[in-house]
C-alpha positions in Angstrom: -5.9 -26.7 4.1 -3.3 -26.7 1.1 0.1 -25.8 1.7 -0.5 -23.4 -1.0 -3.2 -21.7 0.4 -1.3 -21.1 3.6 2.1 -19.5 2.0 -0.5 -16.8 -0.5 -2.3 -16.1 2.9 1.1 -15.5 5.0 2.6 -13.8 1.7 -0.4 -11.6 1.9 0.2 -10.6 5.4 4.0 -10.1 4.7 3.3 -7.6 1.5 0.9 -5.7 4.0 3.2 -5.5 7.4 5.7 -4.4 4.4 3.5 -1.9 3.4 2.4 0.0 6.6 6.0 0.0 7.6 6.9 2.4 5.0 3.6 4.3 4.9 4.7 6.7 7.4 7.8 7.6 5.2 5.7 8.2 2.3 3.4 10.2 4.6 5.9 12.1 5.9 7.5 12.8 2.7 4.3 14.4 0.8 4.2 16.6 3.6 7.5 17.8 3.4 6.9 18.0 -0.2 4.0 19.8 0.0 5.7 22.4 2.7 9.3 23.4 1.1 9.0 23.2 -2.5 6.9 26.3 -3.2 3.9 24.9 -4.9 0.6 26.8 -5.4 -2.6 25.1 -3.5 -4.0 23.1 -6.0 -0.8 21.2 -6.8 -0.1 21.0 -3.1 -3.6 19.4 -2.5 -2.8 16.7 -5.3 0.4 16.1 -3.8 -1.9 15.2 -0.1 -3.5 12.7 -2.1 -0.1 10.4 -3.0 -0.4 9.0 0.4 -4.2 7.5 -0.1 -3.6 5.9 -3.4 -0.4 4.6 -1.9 -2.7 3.1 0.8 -5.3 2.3 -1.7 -2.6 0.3 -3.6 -1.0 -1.4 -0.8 -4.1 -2.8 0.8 -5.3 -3.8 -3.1 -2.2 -5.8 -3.4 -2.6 -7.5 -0.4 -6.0 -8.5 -0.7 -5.2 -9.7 -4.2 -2.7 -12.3 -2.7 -5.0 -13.1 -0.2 -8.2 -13.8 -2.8 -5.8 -15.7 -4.5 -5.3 -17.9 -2.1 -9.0 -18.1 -1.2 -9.9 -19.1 -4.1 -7.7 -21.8 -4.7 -5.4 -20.3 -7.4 -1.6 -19.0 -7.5 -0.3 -16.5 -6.3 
């Protein structure tokens, strides 16, 4: 296997350990958000999402690095 290869892979699992280590704060945050600042339901509701795109986001990121290296390009 290239030496390439194996740093995009090992990249990929560093930007997603990265990732779910901070989820929790951004978790934690929305819901704080959504809680004290006084906002009607709808907003509040749009504000719960922030967590799954962040999740979507993280996870796309990571499996971008890691396609990258599967397929033989740089990352």
């Amino acid at each position: 296997m290239d030496i390439n290869k194996i740093k995009s892979i090992i990249m990929a699992v560093v930007v997603l350990v990265a990732f779910l280590a901070i989820l929790p704060t951004i978790i934690s945050s929305t819901v704080t958000a959504s809680a004290t600042t006084g906002i009607d339901a709808a907003t509040s509701s749009i504000v719960d999402l922030i967590p799954l795109v962040a999740a979507v986001g993280g996870i796309g990121v990571a499996g971008l690095v890691a396609f990258q290296a599967a397929k033989g390009g740089t990352s």
